[in-house]
N, C-alpha and C positions, 0 to 999 in steps of 0.2 A: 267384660273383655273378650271373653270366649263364647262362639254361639251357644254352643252344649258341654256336656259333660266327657262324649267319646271327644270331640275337636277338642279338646283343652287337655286331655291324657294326650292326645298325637303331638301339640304343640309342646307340651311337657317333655315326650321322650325325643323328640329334634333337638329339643334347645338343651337336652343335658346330653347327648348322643355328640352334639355338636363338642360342647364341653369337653367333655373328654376324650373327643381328638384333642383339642385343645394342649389339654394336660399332659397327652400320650405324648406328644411331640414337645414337648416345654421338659419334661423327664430323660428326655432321650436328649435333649438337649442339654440339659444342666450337668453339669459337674465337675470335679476336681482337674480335667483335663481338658481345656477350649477346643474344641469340635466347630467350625463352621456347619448353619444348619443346610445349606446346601452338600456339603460332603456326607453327611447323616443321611439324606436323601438319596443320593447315588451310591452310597453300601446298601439302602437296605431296597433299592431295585437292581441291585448286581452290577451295578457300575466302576469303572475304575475308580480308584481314590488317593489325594497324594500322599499317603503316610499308610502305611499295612497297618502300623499301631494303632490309627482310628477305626479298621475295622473290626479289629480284635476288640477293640473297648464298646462299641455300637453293638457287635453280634453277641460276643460270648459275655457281654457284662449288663449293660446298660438296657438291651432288647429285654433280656428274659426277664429284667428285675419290674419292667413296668407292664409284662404279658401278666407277671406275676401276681401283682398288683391291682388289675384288673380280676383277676381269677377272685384273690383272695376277697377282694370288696363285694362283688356281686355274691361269691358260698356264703359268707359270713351273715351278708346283711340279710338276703334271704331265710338261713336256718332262724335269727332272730326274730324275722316275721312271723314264722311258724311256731318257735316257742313262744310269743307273748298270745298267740291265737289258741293255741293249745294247752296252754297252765292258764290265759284269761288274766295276764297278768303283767300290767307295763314294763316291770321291770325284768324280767323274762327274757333271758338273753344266753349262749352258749360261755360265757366267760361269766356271768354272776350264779348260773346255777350247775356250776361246776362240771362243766360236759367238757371244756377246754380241758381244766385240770384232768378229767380223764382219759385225754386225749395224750396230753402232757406224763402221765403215768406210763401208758402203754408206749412211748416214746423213751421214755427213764429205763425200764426194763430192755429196752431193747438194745440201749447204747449200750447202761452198766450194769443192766443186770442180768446178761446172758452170760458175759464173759466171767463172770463170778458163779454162773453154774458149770463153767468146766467149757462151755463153748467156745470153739477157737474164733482167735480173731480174725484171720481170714474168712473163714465161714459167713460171719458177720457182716464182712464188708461186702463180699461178693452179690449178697441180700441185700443191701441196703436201700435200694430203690423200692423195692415191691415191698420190702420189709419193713419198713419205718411206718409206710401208710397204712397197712393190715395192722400193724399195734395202736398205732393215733386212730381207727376205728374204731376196733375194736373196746381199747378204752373209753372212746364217747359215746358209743353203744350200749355198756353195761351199766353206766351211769345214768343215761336216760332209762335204759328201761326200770332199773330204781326209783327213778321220781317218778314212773309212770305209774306206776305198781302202787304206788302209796298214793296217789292223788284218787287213786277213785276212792279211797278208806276215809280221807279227808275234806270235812265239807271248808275249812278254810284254805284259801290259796295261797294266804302268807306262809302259813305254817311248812307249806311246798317249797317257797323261795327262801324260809329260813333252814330247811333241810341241804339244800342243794347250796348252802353256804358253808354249812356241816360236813356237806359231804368233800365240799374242795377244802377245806381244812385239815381234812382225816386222808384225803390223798397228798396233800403238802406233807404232812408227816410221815407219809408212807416214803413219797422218793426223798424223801430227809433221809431218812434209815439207808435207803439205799445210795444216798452220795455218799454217806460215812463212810461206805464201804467200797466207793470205787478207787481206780488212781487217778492220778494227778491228772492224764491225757482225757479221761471220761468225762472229768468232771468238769475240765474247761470245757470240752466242745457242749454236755450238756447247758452250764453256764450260758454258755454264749446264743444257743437256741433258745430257751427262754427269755430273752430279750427280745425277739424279733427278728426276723432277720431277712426283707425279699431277696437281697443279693446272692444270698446265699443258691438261691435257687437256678441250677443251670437246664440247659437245653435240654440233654438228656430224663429229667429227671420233667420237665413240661411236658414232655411227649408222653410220658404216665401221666401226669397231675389234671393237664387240658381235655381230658376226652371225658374222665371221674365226674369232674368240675360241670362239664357244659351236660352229659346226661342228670347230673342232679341239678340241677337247674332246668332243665328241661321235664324231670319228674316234679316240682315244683311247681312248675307253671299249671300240669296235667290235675296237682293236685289242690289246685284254690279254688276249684268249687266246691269240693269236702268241706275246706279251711272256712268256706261262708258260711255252709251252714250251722259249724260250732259258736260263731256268734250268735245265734237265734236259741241257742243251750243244745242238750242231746236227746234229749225226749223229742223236738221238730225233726232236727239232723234223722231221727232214727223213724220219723212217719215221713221223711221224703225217701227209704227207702236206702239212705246209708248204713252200711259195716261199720259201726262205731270201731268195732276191737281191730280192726282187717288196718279200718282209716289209720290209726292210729299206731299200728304197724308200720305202715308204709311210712307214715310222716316221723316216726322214732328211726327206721333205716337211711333214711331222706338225708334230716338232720344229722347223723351221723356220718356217714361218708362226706360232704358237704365240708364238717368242722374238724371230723380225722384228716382227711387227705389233706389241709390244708394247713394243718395243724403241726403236720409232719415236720414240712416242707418249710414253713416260713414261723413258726414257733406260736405260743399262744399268743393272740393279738386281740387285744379284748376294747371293749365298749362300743366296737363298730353294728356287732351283733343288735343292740338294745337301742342307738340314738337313729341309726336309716331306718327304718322301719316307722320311728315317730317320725320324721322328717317326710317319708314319703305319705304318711295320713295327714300333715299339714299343709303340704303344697298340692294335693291330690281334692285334700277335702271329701275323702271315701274312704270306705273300708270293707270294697270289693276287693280281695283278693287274686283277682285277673287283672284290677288296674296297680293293686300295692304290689304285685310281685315283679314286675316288669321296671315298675318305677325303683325299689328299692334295689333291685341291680343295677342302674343305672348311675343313681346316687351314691352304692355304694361305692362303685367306681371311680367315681371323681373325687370322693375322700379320700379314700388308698393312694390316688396319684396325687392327691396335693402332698398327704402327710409321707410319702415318698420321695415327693421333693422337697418339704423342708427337714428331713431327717437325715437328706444329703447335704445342706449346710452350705449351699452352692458359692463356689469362690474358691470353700476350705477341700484342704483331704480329710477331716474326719467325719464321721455316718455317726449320727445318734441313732440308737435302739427307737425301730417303727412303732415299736410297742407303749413306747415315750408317748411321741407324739399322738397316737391313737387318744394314750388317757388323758390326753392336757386335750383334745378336742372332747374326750367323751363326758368326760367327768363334770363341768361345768353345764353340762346339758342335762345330764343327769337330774343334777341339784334340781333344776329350775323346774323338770317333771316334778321331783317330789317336793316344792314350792307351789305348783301350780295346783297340784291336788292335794296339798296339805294331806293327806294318808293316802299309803299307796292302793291303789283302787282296783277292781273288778275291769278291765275289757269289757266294754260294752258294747 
C-alpha cells in the first residue's frame, strides 16, 4: 500500500494528525451543556457569541481540558517508550514500575504533608503552581533512579518490573500513613486527584505545564538515536561511541519531568504509558525510535481525547474519573501482550 517505509511514517502521522483535530473539535464539542459547533468556532477566533455563558464554558472549561489531554497523551506515551527501551521490557511503563506512584508521593506531601509540618496554609497555596510540579518530579525522579541503580546489579529484567511493583506498594503505604493523618479538606482534594482528573486543569496552570511538556518531548525526539542503539545491547551502544551513564541520565530526567509535571496536574493516569508505545510498533512495523516517537505522541493523543470524551458521558452532567477509562482501555490490551507472548519477554 505504501511505496516505502519514510512514505508510510508521513501517511501515518497525517491520518492520525488529521484524527485528532478530529477528536479536538468533537471534545470541545461534547457536553453537559449544548454548544452549537459554529458558536465554538467564533469564541475560539474572538468572535462575538450569543450567550457570554458559552464562552466561559469553551475558554475557561472545555479548551484547557482537551489542550490538556493532548499534553498529557503524547508525555505519557512517550516516557513509556523510553521505559520499555530502557529496562528492555514490554511491560515497562511509568504506572507499572511505580514512577507515577512516586510522582503521586511527592504530590501527597505537598497537599498534606507540609501542613502537618507546621507550614501555613497560605504559603501552600500561594506555591501551588510551581509547587505541585517540583514534588510530582521530584518523586518520579528518586524512583527511577532506584530502579536504575539496581538494574545494572541485575541480569534478570523481571526481577526489575517486580521491584518497581514493590516499590509502588511501599509508596501506597507510605501516603496511607500520611492520609491518616490529614483532615477532612486534604484528604478529599487528595482523593479526588488520584482519580484523574483533565478538567481540573486551568489556563494558568497550562501556561507552566505546555512549555515543561513540549521541551520534553522535544528532548525525546533528540534522544532516540541513543534509544536505538540500546536495542542492539550496551557493549555496540558503547563502540558507537555513546555515554552509556550520561545516556541514561538524560533519559531518567526526561522521563521524569515528562510523568511529574503531568502527574501534578491531571493525577496518576496509568496504562496509556505501556499500551501507545505497542501500538505505535504495530502500525509502524519499526522500532526506529525517530519513527516510534513522533508516532507514539500522535497516538497517544487521540486516546486521551477519546477517553476524555467518553469519561464526559456526553448528554449527562456527570464526568467519570479519566483514570477509569484509561484502565478499561489499557488493561484488556495488556492481557493480550502477556497472551501473545505467553512470558513476559526481553525487547528485542
Amino acid at each position: 500500500m505504501f511505496p516505502s517505509n519514510s512514505n508510510k511514517t508521513i501517511y501515518l502521522s497525517l491520518y492520525l494528525t488529521g484524527l485528532a483535530l478530529f477528536f479536538f473539535g468533537l471534545d470541545l464539542f461534547l457536553g453537559s451543556v449544548n454548544i452549537p459547533f459554529k458558536s465554538i468556532l467564533n469564541i475560539l477566533i474572538g468572535s462575538t457569541t450569543e450567550k457570554e455563558s458559552w464562552e466561559i464554558i469553551v475558554l475557561q472549561s472545555r479548551l484547557p481540558k482537551a489542550i490538556a489531554a493532548i499534553l498529557c497523551g503524547g508525555a505519557l506515551s512517550v516516557c513509556g517508550l523510553q521505559m520499555q527501551t530502557l529496562f528492555r521490557n514490554p511491560l515497562a511503563g511509568p504506572y507499572i514500575l511505580g514512577i507515577s506512584s512516586g510522582a503521586g508521593l511527592g504530590v501527597a506531601i505537598f497537599i498534606m504533608g507540609l501542613s502537618f509540618l507546621g507550614i501555613p496554609t497560605a504559603a501552600i497555596a500561594l506555591s501551588t503552581n510551581s509547587g505541585m510540579i517540583i514534588a510530582s518530579i521530584l518523586g518520579s525522579f528518586v524512583v527511577l533512579s532506584i530502579l536504575l541503580s539496581v538494574i545494572s546489579r541485575l541480569k534478570d529484567i523481571m526481577t526489575v518490573l517486580i521491584l518497581g511493583i514493590m516499590i509502588g506498594s511501599v509508596i501506597t503505604a507510605i501516603i496511607g500513613i500520611i492520609q491518616y493523618f490529614s483532615n477532612d479538606a486534604q484528604l478529599k482534594s487528595f482523593i479526588m486527584w488520584t482519580m484523574g482528573n483533565l478538567s481540573g486543569v486551568t489556563n494558568d496552570q497550562l501556561i507552566l505545564l505546555a512549555p515543561i511538556i513540549i521541551i520534553g518531548l522535544v528532548l525525546s525526539f533528540i534522544a532516540s538515536k541513543n534509544l536505538n542503539t540500546y536495542l542492539l545491547g550496551e557493549d555496540y551502544a558503547k563502540s558507537l561511541g555513546v555515554n552509556i551513564k550520561k545516556s541514561r541520565i538524560a533519559i531518567i530526567v526526561i522521563a521524569s519531568i515528562l510523568t511529574g509535571s503531568i502527574t501534578a496536574y491531571c493525577g496518576p493516569i496509568g496504562f496509556i504509558g505501556i499500551v501507545i508505545p505497542h501500538l505505535a510498533r504495530m502500525i509502524s512495523n519499526s522500532s526506529d525510535h525517530r519513527i516510534l516517537t513522533p508516532l507514539s505522541i500522535l497516538l497517544g493523543i487521540n486516546v486521551l481525547l477519546i477517553a476524555d470524551i467518553i469519561s464526559q458521558l456526553p448528554g449527562l452532567d456527570q464526568n467519570l474519573p479519566i483514570n477509569s477509562i484509561t484502565s478499561l482501555i489499557g488493561i484488556p490490551f495488556i492481557i493480550w501482550i502477556i497472551l501473545k507472548n505467553k512470558k513476559i519477554a526481553n525487547l528485542n
